[in-house]
Every structure is written in C-alpha cells, then in structure tokens.
N, C-alpha and C positions, 0 to 999 in steps of 0.2 A: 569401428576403431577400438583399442584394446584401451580398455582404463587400467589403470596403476596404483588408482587407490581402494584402501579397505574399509569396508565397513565393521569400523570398530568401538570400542565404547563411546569415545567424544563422537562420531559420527551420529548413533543413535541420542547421545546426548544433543546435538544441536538441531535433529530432529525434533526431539520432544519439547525443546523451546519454542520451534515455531509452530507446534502443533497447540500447546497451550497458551500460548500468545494469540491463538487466533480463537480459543473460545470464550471468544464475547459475544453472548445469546443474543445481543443487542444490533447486533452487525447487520443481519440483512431487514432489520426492522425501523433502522433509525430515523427512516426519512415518514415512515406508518408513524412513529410516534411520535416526532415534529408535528406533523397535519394532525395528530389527535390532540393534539394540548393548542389548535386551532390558529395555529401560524401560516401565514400564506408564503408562497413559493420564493418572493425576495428576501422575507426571514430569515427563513431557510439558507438560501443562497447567501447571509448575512453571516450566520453560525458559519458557515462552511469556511468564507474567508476568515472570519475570525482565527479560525483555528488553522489555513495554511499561512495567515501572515506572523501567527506568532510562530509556527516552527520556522520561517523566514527570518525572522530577528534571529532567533534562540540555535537554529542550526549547526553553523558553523562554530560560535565558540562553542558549543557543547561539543563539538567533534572534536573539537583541538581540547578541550577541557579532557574528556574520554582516550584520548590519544598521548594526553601528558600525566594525567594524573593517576587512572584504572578505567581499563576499558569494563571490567568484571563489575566493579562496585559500581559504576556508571550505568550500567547496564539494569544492575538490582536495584537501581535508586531508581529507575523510569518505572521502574512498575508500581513502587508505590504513590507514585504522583496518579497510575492510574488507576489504583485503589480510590484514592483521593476523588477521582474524577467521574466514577463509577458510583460513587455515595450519597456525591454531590446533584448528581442526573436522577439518582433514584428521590432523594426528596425533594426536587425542584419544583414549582407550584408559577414562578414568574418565569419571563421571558430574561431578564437578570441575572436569574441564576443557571437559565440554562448554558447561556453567556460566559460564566462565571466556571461551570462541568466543562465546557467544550476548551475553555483555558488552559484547564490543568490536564486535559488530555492529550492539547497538542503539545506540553511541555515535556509529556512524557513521550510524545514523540519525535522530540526535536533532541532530546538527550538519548534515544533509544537508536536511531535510525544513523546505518552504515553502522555501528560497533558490534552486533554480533557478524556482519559481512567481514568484517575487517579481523574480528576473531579467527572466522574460518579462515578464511586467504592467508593470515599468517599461519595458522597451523598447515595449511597448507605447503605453503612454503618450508618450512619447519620439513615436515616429514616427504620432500621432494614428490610431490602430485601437482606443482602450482596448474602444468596443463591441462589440467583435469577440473577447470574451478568452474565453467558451465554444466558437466556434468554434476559433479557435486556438489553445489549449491542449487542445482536445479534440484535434485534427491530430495536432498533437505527442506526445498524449499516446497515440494509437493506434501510432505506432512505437514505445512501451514495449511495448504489449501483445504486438507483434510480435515484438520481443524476448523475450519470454515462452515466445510459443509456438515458437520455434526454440529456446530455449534448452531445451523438452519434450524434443525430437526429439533434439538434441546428447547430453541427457541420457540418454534410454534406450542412444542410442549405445555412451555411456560402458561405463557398465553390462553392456551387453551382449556388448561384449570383455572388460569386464576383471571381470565378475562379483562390483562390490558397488560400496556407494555410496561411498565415499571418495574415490573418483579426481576426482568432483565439484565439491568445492571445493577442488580444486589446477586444474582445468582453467578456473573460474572468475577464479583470480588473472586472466587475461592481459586478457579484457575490460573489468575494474574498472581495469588499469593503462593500457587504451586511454583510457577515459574520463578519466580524471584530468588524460591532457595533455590530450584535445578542450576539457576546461573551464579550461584555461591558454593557449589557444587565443584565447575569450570578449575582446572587446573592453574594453580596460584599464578604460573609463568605465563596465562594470558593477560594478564594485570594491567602490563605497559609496553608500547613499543619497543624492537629494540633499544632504537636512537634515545627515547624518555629514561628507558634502562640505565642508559650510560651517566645520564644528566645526578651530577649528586645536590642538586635542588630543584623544586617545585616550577621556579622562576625560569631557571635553565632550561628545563622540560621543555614547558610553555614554550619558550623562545624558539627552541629547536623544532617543535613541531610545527608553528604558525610557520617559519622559515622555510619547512618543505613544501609547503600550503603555498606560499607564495610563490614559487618559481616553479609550480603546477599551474598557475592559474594565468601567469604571463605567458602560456601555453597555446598558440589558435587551435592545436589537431585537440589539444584539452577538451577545449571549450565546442569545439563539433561534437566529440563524441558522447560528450554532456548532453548536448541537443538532442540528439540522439536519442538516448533515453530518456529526459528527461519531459520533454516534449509530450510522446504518449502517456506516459504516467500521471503526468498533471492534469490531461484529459480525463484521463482513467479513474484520478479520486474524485474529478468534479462533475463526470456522468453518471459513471456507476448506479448511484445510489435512487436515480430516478427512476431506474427499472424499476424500484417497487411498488411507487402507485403504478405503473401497466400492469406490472403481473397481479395486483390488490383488483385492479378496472376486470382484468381480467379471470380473478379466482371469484366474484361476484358470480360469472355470466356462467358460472359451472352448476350444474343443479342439483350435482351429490350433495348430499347434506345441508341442505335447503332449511332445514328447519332450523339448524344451531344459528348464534348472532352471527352478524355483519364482521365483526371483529375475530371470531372462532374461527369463521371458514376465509376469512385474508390469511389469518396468521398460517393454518394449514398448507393451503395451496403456495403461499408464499415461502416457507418451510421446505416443501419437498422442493419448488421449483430451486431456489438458493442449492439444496444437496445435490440435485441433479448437477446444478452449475459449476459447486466447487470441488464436485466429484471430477467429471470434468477436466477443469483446471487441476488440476493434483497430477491426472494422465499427463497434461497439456506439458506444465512445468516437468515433469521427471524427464519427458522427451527433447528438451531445451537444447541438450547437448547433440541429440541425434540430427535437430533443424541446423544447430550450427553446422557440422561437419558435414553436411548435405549442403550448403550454400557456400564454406569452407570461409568468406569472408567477412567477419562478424560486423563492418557497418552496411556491409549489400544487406544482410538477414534483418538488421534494426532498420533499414531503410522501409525495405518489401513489408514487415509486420507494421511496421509506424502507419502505411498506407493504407493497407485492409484495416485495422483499426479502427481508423477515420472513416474509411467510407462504408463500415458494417454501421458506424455509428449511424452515420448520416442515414442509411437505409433506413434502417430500424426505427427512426425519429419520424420520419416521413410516414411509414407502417403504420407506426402508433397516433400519429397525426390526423390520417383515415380511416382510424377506428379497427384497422386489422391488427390486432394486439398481437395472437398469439404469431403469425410473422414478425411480429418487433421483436417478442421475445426471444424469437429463435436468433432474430440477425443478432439482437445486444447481446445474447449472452456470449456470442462472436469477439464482442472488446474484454472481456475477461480471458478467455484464451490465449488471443494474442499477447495481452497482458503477461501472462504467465509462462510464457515460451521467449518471450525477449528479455525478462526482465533479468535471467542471469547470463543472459550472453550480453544484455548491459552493463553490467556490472561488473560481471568479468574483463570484459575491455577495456573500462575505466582503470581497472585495477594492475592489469595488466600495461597499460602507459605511463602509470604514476610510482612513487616511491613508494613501497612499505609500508615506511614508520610514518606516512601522514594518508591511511588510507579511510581510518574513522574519519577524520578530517575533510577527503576528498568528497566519500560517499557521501558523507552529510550536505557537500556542496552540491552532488548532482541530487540529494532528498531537496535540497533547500529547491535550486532550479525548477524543482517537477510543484512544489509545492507554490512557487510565484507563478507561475503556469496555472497551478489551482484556480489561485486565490483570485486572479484575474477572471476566468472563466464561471466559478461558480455564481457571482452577481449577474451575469449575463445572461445565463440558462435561467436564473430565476425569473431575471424581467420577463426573456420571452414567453416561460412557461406560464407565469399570470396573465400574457396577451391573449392564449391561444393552447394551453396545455403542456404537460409535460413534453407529447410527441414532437409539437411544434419547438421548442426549447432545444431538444436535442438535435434536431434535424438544422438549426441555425446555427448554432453550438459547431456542432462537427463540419458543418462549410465551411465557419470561419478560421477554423484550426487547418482545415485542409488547405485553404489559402495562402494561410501564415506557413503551410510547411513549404511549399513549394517557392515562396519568397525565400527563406530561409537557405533552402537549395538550391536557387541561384546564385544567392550572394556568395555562399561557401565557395560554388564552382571560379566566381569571377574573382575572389582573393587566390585560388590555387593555379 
C-alpha cells in the first residue's frame, strides 16, 4: 500500500522522543531490583497497582488538562515528575519510599500518556496523511522499542561495573532531561487543540474539551474498541515484567562466566535477552501497518493479536512452571510482539472514531482502561506467584484474562 507521508524533520523528531523516553536503564531490571531490596512477589504486585491506580485517578483530567491548556508544556512537565521519580528510587532504603518513586512516576505517566499520540495524529491531520497513522506511529513507535533494547544493554553495563541496580535510575535522569527540551523544541502550534485554540479562556478550554470527552464516552462502538486495546495492554504492563526472574532462573543455569557474581551474570544475560527482545519489537512495531492492511479490518487484527497474546502468555507461564525456562522465554517474549504490532492499529482506530480536539483526552481514557486492567491483575499474579512461582502466576493470570475476553465477546455480540 502506497504511504503518503514524509519522513521529515518533526517525524525524526517524534522519533527521538520515544527513543529517549524509553532509555530507562532500569526497565528491564525493575522487578531484579524489587526482589534485591527483599520484597516478596505481593509487594511487588502492590507497587505495581499503586502506580496503575494513580494513573487511573490522574488519567483523564490530565488529558483534558493537556488537551485544554498545552499538549507541549504538559508533555515537558511529565518528565520531570520522572526525573523526580528516578531520584527518588535511586536513594530509597524503605519499602515507603519505594511507594512514594513509584508515585511520582505513574504521575508522570498519567500526564504523559495519549499527548505525544494526539501530537502526532493532529499533525497528521494537519499535513493530510491522517490514513497513514498505523503506519506512522508504528515508525515512530519502533524507535521507542529501540530505545528499549539499548537501554537492555546500557543497563546490564551499569550493573556490571558498579554491581547493583541503583546506579540505574540516576544514570536514567540524563535522557529523561534530553527529552524534555526535544519536546520544547515541538512546533509552538502543537500547544493546543484546535477547539482549546478558539476558547479565549482557560475555563472555556476546559469545558470544551471535557464536552468532546463526553459524548465520546456515551459511545457503545467507543467503548469496544477501547476493550480492544485496552484489554491486552493492561495485561501486557502486569506480565511483562515477570519475565525477568525466568530469564535471571535462567541466565544462572548458563555456565559462561561462571566465576563473576550472581548479580554480574543475571544483569548480562538479562541485558542481551531484553535487546534481543526489544530488538525485535522495534521490527514488530515498524510492520503494524503492513498486519493491518493484510487483515484490512483493524478490530478483526486487535481481536486475532488480543488472542495469541493470551495464550502465548498462558503457554509460557505453564513452561516456566515446569522448570523449562528457556521455552517460557521464547513463548513470552511472543506478548511483547504482539504488543507492539497492535498497539498503533489501536490507537489508530480509537483516533480515528473520535473528535480531534479531545484525542489527548480519549487516548488517556483507553491509557486509563489498560491501566484498571493493570491494576486489577498485578495483585493477582503476585498472590499466585508466592503460591507456586512466577511461572505458576502467569499461566493463572493469562486463563483468567482469556476467559474475561471471551465473556466480554459475547456480551458485545448480544447488544449488536
């Protein structure tokens, strides 16, 4: 299929926001340094809701906040909440204050998330490409992944001179501080909505955007296609992260470098494995556009991916359950993929059935959705996980989400 659009400076520029956005050396280590500062797995699972129930409060008026006031300066204000929250993790000593980093981090995700989408899609629109927003947010959104996986590598680096995870999110300030100016950078007229544009008060804004917000939401095809993505994603932030003790179970049982610590040789192998993965995902995501057009109907394509998801999950949980790791690892790293090949033919669709001028708004609704999804699920992988393992956790996890979907897709079929 012939794209339309260019790759031109703001292109490369919203490139390099989600490539530095995504270098937090901390990323594929955070659940290694939970269990090192001696937290067990409902802790865990404890922090994790912590941080999707506040982006669940904090959500939506941050979108209508980003949508009425400056999507640009909204945007540079979330990064330093997670400077804030990167300083706070680096000297935290209690279970309190880890409590306290994971705060200010989902604040900066609850004000961050859907306002660079909503960026694009309006420029989008703007320079007539809007049919082009799975492929080009998928582009873009593969130099996050990139980001990802260098920030693997950076990571085990870390780790691997200075022999523990802390030095992580201090070494992380400096690219969160890169980004903040690149998005102060952003062309002044991405500031505000049109409709905010027009409003000649703050109050007015506000009104007008919450107002598109609303009569999006009294929407039923809205709110499916919401589920839609929002469903796997919330999965996807509250498994993820348990691949790392498999892959840690399993960079143990490796015998190269046998002599260095316990800690040396997880960080390594956990390192390359994360690059390999978000290597990967970067291909995964840039070809988002080519699944869509090949399936041609983008909620058949969120339907098909939502389902291999689930039951790579389920696989892999089971794997890791009977002790065959590196099959876990190969199925899990399966929910990151898919992850990254739906998630802008999700967002696109969303974008594409709703207004414009309330799209930071909406996005933030289907960020918020994925993130109640989370927050539900992470306490529940923890319990199981302290029954009977991480493997066990995920393989429970993922049943129950496969069940809930299939409920979920019958009731849709019997209101249509």
């Amino acid at each position: 299929m012939h794209r339309e659009f260019t790759k031109n400076r703001q292109y490369y520029k919203f490139s390099l926001y989600g490539f530095f956005k995504n270098l937090r050396f901390f990323e594929a280590f955070l659940m290694l340094f939970f269990l090192s500062k001696g937290l067990d797995y409902w802790q865990i699972g404890l922090i994790y809701t912590v941080r999707e129930v506040t982006r669940n409060i904090f959500e939506i008026p941050s979108g209508v906040f980003s949508d009425s006031i400056g999507r640009r300066s909204s945007l540079a204000f979330s990064f330093g909440l997670y400077i804030a929250s990167y300083l706070v993790f680096y000297f935290s000593e209690s279970y309190g204050i880890i409590l306290t980093a994971m705060f200010l981090f989902a604040m900066g995700d609850a004000l961050r998330s859907g306002t660079n989408k909503a960026m694009i899609y309006s420029y989008l629109d703007h320079k007539g490409w809007s049919k082009d927003k799975a492929a080009y947010y998928g582009g873009t959104r593969s130099w996050s992944q990139t980001g990802y996986a260098l920030s693997a590598l950076g990571g085990a680096a870390f780790i691997w001179f200075s022999g523990n995870y802390t030095i992580l999110f201090l070494a992380s300030v400096i690219p969160a501080f890169t980004d903040m100016l690149l998005i102060l950078s952003y062309p002044r007229k991405m500031e505000r909505s049109p409709e905010a544009k027009q409003e000649t008060s703050v109050l007015k804004a506000f009104r007008s955007t919450f107002m598109l917000l609303w009569k999006q939401m009294g929407k039923l095809q809205f709110w499916h296609n919401t589920n839609l993505v929002a469903l796997h994603s919330g999965y996807y932030k509250a498994v993820k992260d348990y691949l790392q003790p498999i892959m840690a179970s399993l960079a143990i049982s490796i015998p190269l470098l046998s002599s260095r610590s316990e800690v040396q040789r997880e960080a390594l192998w956990v390192g390359v494995f994360y690059f390999i993965i978000y290597s990967l995902s970067s291909i995964a995501s840039r070809n988002s556009g080519r699944f869509s057009d090949w399936i041609q109907k983008p909620a058949k394509a969120l339907s098909i991916s939502m389902y291999t998801g689930l039951f790579l999950g389920a696989a892999g949980g089971i794997f890791a359950w009977l002790g065959m790791t590196g099959v876990s690892v190969g199925l899990l790293t399966g929910i990151f993929l898919v992850e990254n090949i739906r998630k802008p033919i999700g967002v696109g669709n969303i974008a594409d059935s709703t207004h414009a001028g309330s799209w930071t708004s909406v996005l933030s609704l289907e960020s918020q959705t994925a993130s109640l999804y989370g927050a539900l699920m992470a306490p529940l992988i923890g319990i199981f996980a302290d029954i009977n393992g991480p493997g066990f956790g995920l393989a429970m996890m993922s049943g129950i989400a496969i069940l809930f979907s299939v409920l979920l897709d019958l009731l849709n079929k019997q209101k249509n």
